[in-house]
Phi, psi and omega in degrees: 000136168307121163292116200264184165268157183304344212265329176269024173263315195273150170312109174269147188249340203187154199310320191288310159339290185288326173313294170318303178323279215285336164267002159306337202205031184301301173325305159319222146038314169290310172281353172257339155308336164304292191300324182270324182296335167267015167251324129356277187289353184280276182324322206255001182079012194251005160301127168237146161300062155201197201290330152325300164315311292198299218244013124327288189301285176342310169282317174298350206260345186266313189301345163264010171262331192283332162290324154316303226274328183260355176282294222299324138002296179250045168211027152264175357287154172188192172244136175315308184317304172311314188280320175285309188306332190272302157349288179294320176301283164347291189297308163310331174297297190324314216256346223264329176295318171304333181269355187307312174303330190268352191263323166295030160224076206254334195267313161313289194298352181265331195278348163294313170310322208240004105348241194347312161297334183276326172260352135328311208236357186230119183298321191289290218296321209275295177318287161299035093337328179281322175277311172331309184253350179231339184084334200291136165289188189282334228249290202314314191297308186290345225232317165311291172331332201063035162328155156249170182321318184291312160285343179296332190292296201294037182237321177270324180293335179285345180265264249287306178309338148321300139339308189270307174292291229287299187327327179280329154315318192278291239282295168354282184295344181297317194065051191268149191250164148338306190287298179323302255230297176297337167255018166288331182302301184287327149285012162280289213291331208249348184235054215284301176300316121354284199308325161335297216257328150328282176341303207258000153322286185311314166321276230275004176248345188249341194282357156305310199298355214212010169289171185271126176337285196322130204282332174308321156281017189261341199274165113307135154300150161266144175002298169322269280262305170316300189284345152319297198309316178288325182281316153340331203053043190210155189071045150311338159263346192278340183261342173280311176306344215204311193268334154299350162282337189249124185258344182315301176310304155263047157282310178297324182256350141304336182272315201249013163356299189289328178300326213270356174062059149264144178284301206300168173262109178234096183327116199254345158276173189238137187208102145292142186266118148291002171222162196257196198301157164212145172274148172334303189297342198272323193295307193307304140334282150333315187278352192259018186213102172306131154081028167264076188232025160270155172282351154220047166037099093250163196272036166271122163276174202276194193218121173325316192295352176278348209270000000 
């Protein structure tokens, strides 16, 4: 077993300390931020054993150590440990507080969750997303991205394994029913604005959980910063990672579209889509073959609002 240093046993007084503290024993403090957040979801029925989960936690338990580090400064002097639990308790009351509001839409937050779960560990789950929350098609996605032609194709291929596979996999592990899926539809169809302003509730409580470890992918940019990247040609992974989730951002680069020489159609609202892209030829096709109505012939249906 890791031996610690006296520095995460002792009262730290002051910023230099606490630095200290913390590169000493960063590993300590990342595992024990895990360890409080899986016994949480533990206690409340919302843990499952398995690799999503795993690596959900891993990235929330490193993004609330890497946010300790910039709170705890100003609640010294203490012991680091004492300060990260209440800390880390604090940030779990909050959001658990956050869901109260949320559950008279209950069927929205598990199927936004488990998006969202689906794309921690799946590139294709990640990629539709820009349609799930935006409509952007395969052509729109890759051309946002700055693709070149040879990756744009592996973009249409991540909508079709999607199509085929993973969404109905995702609506599975969600355990969402046919009648459930329709009547995410019809509240869609008949309260648009309401399911809306749901969404993006929902969005903004669940998406800390659900960023890429790494603190660069956690941040917003500024303007500048965006129109480097586009002009530049760079950070195609900081935008696949980072902008379906931020409706803020893109927001930003829809009002500037034209500085950024963007092609694509970039939705500056948010519309969920509940079933995934189907090309034009496929829907028509499809819809010509009785009682064929999964987007991969399975007995999950297409959701009218989607058609």
């Amino acid at each position: 077993m890791k031996t610690l240093t006296s520095s995460v046993k002792r009262l730290v007084t002051n910023q230099d300390e606490f630095q200290e503290s913390i590169s000493a024993d960063f590993p300590f403090f990342l595992e024990r931020s895990s360890g409080i957040i899986k016994r949480n979801l533990q206690d409340m029925g919302q843990w499952v054993d398995d690799t999503s989960h795993e690596k959900s936690l891993r990235r929330l338990s490193f993004d609330l150590v890497v946010w300790f580090i910039e709170y705890c400064p100003s609640q010294l002097p203490g012991h680091p440990t004492v300060l990260l639990d209440g800390f880390i308790s604090d940030f779990l009351e909050r959001f658990q507080k956050s869901n109260v509001s949320l559950t008279s839409n209950s069927i929205l937050y598990r199927f936004i969750e488990g998006l969202l779960r689906r794309a921690a560990v799946s590139r294709d789950s990640l990629i539709c997303l820009f349609y799930h929350f935006y409509g952007m098609k395969p052509a729109e996605v890759g051309l946002f991205l700055g693709l070149e032609k040879g990756e744009t194709l592996e973009i249409y291929k991540g909508f079709e394994r999607w199509r085929q596979k993973g969404w109905n996999q995702a609506v599975e592990e969600i355990g969402l029913t046919d009648r459930e899926l329709f009547s995410l539809a019809e509240t869609q169809r008949s309260q648009p604005e309401v399911f809306h302003e749901d969404v993006r509730k929902i969005l903004k409580t669940l998406s800390p959980f659900c960023r890429k470890s790494e603190p660069q992918f956690n941040r917003c940019v500024e303007v500048e910063k965006w129109y480097e990247m586009f002009r530049e040609g760079y950070g195609c992974e900081y935008r696949m990672w980072h902008l379906p989730l931020c409706q803020s951002c893109m927001n930003t680069i829809a009002k500037f579209r034209d500085v950024f020489w963007l092609n694509a159609t970039i939705p500056s609202q948010l519309h969920l889509h509940i079933s995934p892209y189907v090309l034009k030829k496929e829907t028509r096709r499809r819809l010509s073959v009785p009682g064929n109505i999964s987007p991969s012939g399975s007995s999950h249906s297409q959701c009218p609002g989607d058609m």
